[in-house]
Backbone as CSV, one residue per row, in Angstrom:
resi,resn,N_x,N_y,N_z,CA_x,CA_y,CA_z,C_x,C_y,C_z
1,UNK,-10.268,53.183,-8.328,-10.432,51.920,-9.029,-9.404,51.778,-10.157
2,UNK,-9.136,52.925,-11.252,-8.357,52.744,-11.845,-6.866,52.593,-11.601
3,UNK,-6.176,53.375,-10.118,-5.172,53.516,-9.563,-4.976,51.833,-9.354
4,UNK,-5.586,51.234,-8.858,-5.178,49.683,-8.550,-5.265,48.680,-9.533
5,UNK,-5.840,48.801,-10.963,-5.635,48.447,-12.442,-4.180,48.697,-13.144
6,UNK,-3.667,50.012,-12.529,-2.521,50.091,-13.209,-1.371,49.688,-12.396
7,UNK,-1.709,49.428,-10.705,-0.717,48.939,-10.215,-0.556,47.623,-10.722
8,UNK,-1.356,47.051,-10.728,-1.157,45.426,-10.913,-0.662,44.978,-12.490
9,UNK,-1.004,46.342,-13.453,-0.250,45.872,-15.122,1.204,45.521,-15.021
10,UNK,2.034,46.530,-14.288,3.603,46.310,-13.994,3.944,44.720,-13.482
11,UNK,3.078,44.222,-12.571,3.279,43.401,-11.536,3.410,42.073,-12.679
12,UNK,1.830,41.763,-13.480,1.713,40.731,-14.647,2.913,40.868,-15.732
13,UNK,3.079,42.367,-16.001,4.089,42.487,-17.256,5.816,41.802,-16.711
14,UNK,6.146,41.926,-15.065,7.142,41.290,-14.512,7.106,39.994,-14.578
15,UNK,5.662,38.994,-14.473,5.474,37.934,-14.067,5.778,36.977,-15.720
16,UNK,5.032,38.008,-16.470,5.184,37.463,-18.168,6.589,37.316,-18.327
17,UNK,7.273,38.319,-18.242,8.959,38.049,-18.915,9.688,37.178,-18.320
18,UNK,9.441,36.790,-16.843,10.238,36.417,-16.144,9.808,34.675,-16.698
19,UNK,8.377,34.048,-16.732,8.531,33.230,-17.070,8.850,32.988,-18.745
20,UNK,8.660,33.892,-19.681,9.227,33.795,-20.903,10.974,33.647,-21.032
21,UNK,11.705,34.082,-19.863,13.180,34.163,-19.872,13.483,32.773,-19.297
22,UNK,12.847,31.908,-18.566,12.664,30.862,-18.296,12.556,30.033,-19.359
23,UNK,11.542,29.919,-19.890,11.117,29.039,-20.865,11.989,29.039,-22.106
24,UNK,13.124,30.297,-22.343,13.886,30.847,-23.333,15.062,29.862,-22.824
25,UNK,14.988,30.079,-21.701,16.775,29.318,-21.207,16.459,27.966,-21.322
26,UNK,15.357,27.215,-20.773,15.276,25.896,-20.612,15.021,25.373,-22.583
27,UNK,14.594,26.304,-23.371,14.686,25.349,-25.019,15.923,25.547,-25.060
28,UNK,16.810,26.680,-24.748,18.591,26.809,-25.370,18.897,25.819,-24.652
29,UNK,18.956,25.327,-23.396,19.476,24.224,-22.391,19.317,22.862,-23.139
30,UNK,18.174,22.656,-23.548,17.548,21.620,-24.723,18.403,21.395,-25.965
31,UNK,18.309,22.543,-27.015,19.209,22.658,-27.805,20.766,22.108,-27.445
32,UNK,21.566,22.531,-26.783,22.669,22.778,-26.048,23.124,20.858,-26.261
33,UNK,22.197,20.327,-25.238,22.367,19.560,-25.373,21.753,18.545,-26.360
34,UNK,21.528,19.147,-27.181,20.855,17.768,-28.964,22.328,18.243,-29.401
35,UNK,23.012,19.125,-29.652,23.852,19.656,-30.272,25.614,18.854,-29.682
36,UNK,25.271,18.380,-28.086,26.328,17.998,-27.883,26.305,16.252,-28.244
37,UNK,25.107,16.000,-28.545,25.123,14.294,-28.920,24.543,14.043,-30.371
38,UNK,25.850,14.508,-31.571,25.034,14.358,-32.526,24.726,12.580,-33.251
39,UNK,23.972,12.447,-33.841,23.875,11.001,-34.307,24.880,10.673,-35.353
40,UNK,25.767,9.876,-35.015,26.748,9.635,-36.087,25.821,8.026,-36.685
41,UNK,26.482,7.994,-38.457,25.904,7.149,-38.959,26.724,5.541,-38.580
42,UNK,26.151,5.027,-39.349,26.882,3.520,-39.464,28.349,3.921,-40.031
43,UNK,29.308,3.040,-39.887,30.391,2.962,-40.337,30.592,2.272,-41.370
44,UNK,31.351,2.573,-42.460,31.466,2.003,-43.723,32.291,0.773,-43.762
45,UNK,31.789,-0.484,-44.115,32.586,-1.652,-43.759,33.204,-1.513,-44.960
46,UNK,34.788,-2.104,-44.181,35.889,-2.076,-45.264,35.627,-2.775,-46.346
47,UNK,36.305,-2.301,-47.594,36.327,-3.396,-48.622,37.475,-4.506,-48.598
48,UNK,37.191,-5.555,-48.852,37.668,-7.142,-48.857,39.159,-6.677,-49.031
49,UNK,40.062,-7.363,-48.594,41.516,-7.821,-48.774,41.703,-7.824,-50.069
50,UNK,42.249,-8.169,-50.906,42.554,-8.578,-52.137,42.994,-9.572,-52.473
51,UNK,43.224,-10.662,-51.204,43.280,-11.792,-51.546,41.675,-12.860,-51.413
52,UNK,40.499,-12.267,-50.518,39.473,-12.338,-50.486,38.714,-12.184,-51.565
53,UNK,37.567,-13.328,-51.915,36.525,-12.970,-52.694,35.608,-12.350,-52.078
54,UNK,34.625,-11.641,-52.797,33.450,-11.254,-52.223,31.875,-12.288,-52.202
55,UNK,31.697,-12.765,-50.880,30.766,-13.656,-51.252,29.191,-13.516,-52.052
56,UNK,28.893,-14.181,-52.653,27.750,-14.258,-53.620,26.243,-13.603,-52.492
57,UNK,25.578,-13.242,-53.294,24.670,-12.985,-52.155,23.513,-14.021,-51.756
58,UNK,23.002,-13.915,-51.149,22.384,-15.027,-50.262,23.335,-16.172,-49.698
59,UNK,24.776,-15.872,-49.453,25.627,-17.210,-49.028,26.359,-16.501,-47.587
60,UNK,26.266,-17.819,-46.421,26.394,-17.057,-45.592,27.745,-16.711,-45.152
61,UNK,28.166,-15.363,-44.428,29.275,-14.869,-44.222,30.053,-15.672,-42.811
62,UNK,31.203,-15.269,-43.084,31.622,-15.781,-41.514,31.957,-14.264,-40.800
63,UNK,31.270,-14.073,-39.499,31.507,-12.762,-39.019,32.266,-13.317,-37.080
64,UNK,32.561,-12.345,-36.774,32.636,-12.580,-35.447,31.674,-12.930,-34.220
65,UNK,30.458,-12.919,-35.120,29.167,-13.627,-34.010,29.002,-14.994,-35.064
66,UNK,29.803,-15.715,-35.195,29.657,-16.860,-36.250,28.497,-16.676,-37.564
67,UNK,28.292,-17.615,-37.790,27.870,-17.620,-39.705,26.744,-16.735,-39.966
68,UNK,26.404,-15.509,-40.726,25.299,-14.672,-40.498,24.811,-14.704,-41.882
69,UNK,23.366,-15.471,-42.472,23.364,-15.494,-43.633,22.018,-14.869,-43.824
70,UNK,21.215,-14.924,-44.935,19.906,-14.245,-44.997,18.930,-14.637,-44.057
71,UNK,18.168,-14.058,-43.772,17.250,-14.703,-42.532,16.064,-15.694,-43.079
72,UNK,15.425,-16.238,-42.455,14.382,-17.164,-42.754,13.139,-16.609,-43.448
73,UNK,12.701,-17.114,-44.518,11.286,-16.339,-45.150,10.388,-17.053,-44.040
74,UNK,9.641,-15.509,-43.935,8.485,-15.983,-42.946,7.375,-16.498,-43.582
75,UNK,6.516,-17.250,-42.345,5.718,-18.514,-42.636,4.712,-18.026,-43.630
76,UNK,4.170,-18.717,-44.550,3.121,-18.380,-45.638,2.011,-18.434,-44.748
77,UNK,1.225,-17.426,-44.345,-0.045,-17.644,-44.185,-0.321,-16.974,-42.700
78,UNK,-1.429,-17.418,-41.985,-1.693,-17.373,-40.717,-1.164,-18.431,-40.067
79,UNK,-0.858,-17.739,-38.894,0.165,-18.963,-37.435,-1.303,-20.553,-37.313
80,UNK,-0.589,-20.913,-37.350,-1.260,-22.517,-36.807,-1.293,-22.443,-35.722
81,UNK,-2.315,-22.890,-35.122,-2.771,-23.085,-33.810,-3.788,-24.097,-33.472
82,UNK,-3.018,-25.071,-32.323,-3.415,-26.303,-32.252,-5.111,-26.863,-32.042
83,UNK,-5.599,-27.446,-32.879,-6.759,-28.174,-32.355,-6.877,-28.249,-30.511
84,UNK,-7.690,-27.945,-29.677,-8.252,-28.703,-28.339,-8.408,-29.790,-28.563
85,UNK,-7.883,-30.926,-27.908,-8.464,-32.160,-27.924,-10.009,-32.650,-27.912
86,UNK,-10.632,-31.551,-26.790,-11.779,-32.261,-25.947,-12.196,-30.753,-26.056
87,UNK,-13.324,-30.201,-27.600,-13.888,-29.055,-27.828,-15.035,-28.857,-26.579
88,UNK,-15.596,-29.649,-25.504,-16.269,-29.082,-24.707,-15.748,-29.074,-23.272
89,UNK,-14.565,-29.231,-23.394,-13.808,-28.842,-22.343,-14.627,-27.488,-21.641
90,UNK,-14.836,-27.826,-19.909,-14.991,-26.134,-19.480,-16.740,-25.729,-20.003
91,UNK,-17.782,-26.681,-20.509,-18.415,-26.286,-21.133,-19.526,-25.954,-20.147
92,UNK,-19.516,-26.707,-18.971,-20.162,-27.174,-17.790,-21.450,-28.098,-18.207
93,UNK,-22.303,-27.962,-17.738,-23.511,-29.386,-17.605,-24.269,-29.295,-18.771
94,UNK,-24.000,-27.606,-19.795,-24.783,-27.547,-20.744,-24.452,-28.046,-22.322
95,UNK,-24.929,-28.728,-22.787,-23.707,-28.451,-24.404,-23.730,-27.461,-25.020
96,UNK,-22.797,-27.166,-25.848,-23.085,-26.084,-26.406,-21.545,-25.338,-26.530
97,UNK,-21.375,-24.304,-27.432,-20.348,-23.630,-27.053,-20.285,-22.828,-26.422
98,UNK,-21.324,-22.227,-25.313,-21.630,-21.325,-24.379,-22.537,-21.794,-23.114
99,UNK,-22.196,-22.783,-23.177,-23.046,-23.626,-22.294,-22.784,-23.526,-20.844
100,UNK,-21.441,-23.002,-20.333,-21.527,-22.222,-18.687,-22.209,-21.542,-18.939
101,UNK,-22.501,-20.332,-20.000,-22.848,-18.870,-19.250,-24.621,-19.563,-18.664
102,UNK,-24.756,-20.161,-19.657,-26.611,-20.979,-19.278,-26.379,-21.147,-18.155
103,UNK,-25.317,-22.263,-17.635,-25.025,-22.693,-16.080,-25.053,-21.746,-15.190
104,UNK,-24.132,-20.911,-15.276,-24.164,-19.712,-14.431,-25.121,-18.887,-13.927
105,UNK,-26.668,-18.622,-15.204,-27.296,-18.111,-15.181,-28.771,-18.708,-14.563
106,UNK,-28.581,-19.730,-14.662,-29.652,-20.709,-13.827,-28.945,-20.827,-12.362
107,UNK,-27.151,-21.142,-12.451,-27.160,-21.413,-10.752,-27.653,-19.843,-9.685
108,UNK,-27.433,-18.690,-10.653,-27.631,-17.237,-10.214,-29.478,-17.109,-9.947
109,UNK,-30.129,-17.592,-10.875,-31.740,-17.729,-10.637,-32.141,-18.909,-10.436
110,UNK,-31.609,-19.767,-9.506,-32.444,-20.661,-8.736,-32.535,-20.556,-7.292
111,UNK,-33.516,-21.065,-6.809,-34.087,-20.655,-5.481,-32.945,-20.592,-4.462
112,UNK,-31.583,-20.750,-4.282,-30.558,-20.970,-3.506,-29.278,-20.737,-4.223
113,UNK,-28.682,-20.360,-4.738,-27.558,-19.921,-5.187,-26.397,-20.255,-4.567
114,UNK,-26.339,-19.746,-3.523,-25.172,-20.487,-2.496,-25.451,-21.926,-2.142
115,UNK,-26.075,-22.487,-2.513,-26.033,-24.026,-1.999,-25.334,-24.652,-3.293
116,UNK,-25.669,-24.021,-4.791,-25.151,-24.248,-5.884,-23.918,-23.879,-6.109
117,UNK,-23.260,-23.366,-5.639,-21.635,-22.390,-5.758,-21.013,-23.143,-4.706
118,UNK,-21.836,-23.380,-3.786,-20.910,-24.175,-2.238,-21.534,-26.628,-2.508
119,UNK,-21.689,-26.173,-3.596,-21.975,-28.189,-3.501,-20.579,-28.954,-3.352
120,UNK,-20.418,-29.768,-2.184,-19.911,-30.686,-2.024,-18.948,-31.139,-3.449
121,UNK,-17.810,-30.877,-3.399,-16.811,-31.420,-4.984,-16.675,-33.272,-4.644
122,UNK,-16.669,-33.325,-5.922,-16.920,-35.058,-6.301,-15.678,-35.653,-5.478
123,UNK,-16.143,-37.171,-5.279,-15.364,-37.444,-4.418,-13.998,-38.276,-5.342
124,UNK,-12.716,-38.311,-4.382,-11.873,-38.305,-5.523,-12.074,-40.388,-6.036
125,UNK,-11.567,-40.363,-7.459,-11.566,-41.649,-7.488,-10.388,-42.430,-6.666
126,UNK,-10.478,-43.903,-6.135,-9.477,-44.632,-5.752,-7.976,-44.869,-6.420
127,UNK,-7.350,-45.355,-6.251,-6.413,-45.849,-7.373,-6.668,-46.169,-8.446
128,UNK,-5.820,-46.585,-9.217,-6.136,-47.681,-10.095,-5.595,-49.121,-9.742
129,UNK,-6.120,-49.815,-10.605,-5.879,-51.654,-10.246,-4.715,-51.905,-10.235
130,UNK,-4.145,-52.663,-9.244,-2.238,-52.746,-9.055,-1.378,-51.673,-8.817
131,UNK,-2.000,-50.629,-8.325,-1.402,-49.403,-8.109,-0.206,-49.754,-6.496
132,UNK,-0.361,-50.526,-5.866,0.252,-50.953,-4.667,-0.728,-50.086,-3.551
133,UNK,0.211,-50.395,-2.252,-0.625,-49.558,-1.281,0.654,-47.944,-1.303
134,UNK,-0.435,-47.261,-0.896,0.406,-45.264,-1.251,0.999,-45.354,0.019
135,UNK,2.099,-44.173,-0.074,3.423,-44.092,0.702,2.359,-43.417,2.107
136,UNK,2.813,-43.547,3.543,2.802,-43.093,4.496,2.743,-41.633,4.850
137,UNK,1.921,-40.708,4.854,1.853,-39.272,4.842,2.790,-38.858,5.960
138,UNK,3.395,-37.519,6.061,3.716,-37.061,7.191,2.410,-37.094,8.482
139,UNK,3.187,-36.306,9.574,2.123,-36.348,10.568,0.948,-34.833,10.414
140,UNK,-0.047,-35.401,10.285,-0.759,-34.306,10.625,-1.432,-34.289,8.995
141,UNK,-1.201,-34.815,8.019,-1.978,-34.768,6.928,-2.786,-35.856,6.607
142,UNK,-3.687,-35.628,5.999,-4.949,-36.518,5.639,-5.334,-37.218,4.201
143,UNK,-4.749,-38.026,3.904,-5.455,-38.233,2.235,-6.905,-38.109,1.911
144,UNK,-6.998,-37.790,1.080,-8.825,-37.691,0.731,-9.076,-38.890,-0.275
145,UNK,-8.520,-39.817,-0.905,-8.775,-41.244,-0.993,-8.429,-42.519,-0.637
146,UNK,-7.282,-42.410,0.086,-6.491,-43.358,0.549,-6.637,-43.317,1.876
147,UNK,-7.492,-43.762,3.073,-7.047,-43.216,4.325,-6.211,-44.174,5.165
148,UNK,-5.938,-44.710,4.619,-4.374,-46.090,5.085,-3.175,-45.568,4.854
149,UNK,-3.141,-44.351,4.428,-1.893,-44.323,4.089,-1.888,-42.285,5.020
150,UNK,-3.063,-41.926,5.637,-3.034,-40.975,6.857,-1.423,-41.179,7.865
151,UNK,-1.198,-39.968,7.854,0.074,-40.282,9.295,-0.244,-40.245,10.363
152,UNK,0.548,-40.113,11.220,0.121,-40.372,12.883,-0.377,-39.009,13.302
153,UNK,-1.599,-38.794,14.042,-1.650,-37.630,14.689,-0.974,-36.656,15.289
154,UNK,-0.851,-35.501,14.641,0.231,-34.551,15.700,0.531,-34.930,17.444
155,UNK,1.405,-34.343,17.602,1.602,-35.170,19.020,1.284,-33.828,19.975
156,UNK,0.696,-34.255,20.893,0.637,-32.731,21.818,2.102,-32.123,22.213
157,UNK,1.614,-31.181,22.783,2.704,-30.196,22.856,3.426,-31.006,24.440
158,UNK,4.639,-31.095,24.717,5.397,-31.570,25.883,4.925,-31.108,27.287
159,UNK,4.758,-31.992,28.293,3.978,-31.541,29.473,5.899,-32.011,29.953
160,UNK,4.586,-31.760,31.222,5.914,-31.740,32.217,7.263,-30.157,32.736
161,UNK,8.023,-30.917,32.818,9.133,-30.228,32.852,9.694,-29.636,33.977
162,UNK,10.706,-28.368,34.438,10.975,-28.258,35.978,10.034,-28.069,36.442
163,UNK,9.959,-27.733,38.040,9.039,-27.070,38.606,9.465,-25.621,38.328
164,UNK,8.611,-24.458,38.392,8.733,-22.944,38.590,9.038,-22.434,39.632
165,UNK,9.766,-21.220,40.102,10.080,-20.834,41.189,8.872,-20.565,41.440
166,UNK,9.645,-20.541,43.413,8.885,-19.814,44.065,7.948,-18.534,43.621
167,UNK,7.128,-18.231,43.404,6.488,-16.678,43.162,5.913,-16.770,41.526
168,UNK,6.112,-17.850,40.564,5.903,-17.765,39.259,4.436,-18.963,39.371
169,UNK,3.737,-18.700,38.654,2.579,-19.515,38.549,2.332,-19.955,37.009
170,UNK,1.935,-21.140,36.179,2.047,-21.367,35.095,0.771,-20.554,34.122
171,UNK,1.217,-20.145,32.827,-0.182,-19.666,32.198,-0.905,-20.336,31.953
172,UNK,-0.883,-21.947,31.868,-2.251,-22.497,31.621,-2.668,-23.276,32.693
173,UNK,-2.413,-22.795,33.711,-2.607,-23.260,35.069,-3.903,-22.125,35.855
174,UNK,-4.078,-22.620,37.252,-4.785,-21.476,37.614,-4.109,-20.229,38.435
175,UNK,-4.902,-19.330,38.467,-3.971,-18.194,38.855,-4.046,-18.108,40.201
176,UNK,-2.687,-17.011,40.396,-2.536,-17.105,41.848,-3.501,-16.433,42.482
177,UNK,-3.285,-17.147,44.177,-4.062,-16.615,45.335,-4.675,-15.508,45.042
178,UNK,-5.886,-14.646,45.213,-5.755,-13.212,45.373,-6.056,-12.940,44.274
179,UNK,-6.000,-13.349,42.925,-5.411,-12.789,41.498,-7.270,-11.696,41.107
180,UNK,-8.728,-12.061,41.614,-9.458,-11.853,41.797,-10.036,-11.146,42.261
181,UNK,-9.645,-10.584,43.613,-9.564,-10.097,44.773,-9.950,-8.560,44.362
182,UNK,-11.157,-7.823,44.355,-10.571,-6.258,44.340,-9.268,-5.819,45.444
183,UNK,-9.172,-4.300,45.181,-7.978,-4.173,46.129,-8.585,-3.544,47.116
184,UNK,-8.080,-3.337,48.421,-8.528,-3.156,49.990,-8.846,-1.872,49.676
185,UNK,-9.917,-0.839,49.925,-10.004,0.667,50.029,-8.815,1.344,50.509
186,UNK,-8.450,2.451,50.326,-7.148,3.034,51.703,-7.834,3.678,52.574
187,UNK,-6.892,3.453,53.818,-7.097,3.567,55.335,-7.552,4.983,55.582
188,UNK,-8.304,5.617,55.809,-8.616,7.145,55.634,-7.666,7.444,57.212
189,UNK,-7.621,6.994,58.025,-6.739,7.299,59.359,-5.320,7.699,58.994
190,UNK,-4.791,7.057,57.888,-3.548,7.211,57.433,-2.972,8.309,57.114
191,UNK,-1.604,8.839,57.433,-1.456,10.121,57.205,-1.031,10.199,55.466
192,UNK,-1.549,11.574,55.435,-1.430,11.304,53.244,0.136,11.483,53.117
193,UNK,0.597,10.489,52.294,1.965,10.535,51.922,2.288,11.761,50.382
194,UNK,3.206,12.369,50.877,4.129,13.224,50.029,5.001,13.179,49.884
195,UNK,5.432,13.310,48.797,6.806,12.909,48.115,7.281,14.182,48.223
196,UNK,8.631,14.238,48.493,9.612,15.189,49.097,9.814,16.237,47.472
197,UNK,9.902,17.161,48.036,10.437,17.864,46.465,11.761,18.861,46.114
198,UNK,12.471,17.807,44.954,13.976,18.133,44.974,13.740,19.291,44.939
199,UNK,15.537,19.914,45.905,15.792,21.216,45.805,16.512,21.799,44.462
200,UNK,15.957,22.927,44.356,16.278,23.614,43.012,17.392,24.289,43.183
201,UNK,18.567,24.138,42.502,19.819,24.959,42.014,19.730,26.063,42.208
């Protein structure tokens, strides 16, 4: 018992250094490179020409991204934020300033729930007065207040056309002769066919 305690100390004491010589190379690798990118500071802007004044402070400079002067004092106070027009906007059938969750909670406990979640949406209003008559829809769409102004029904799909060869029958046609038919049993009189078998190299 003890013989296999001391085999295995060598084995851990290999496993320790090897990842400590690891972990040694990868912080110098680290180092290595902080050392090759050091942070250089700002650069010292020249002093003025001598035929240049130095401008007053708070007046703005002329730089190569055009005029750069003190920035704007920010706003006194808390941000403004606009009145809602219509405070019960969204409120649903209840008043109140929480007056869906009531809605919600009655359409959830009344005897049918899905008849309340699935009701018929209001129907839309007409125009308004002198509005003219509305433009002509494409084909295949439907107005939901105007139905004078519906397009023409999709058109079916093109009949006709060549005839098919000999031997081809159409898919939405009926199928050929036979197509039904189980197939004939085989002839037990028949001699059994074998397929020849290539000669080998």
């Amino acid at each position: 018992m003890t013989e296999r305690q001391r085999a295995t100390r060598p084995a851990n004491t290999f496993r320790i250094a090897v990842a400590g010589v690891i972990i040694a190379g990868g912080a110098l690798g680290m180092a290595g490179q902080a050392a090759a990118d050091p942070e250089l500071p700002y650069p010292t802007p020249a002093p003025p020409s001598p035929g240049e004044a130095t401008p007053a402070p708070g007046e703005p400079v002329a730089s190569s991204d055009g005029l750069v002067g003190p920035p704007p004092p920010p706003p006194v106070g808390p941000p403004t934020v606009p009145e809602i027009q219509d405070p019960v906007y969204g409120a649903g059938q209840t008043p109140g300033k929480l007056g869906y969750l009531r809605d919600i909670w009655h359409t959830f406990h009344s005897g049918n729930p899905l008849d309340a979640l699935t009701a018929p949406q209001e129907v839309a209003p007409g125009p308004p007065p002198g509005a003219g008559s509305p433009p002509q829809l494409p084909p295949g769409y439907i107005s939901m207040n105007a139905p004078e102004s519906n397009g023409p029904p999709v058109a079916e799909p093109a009949q006709g056309g060549p005839p098919l060869p000999p031997g081809y029958y159409p898919l939405n046609g009926p199928p050929p002769p036979g197509y039904y038919d189980s197939p004939a049993p085989p002839d037990p009189a028949a001699p059994p066919t074998i397929a020849p078998v290539p000669p080998t190299p």
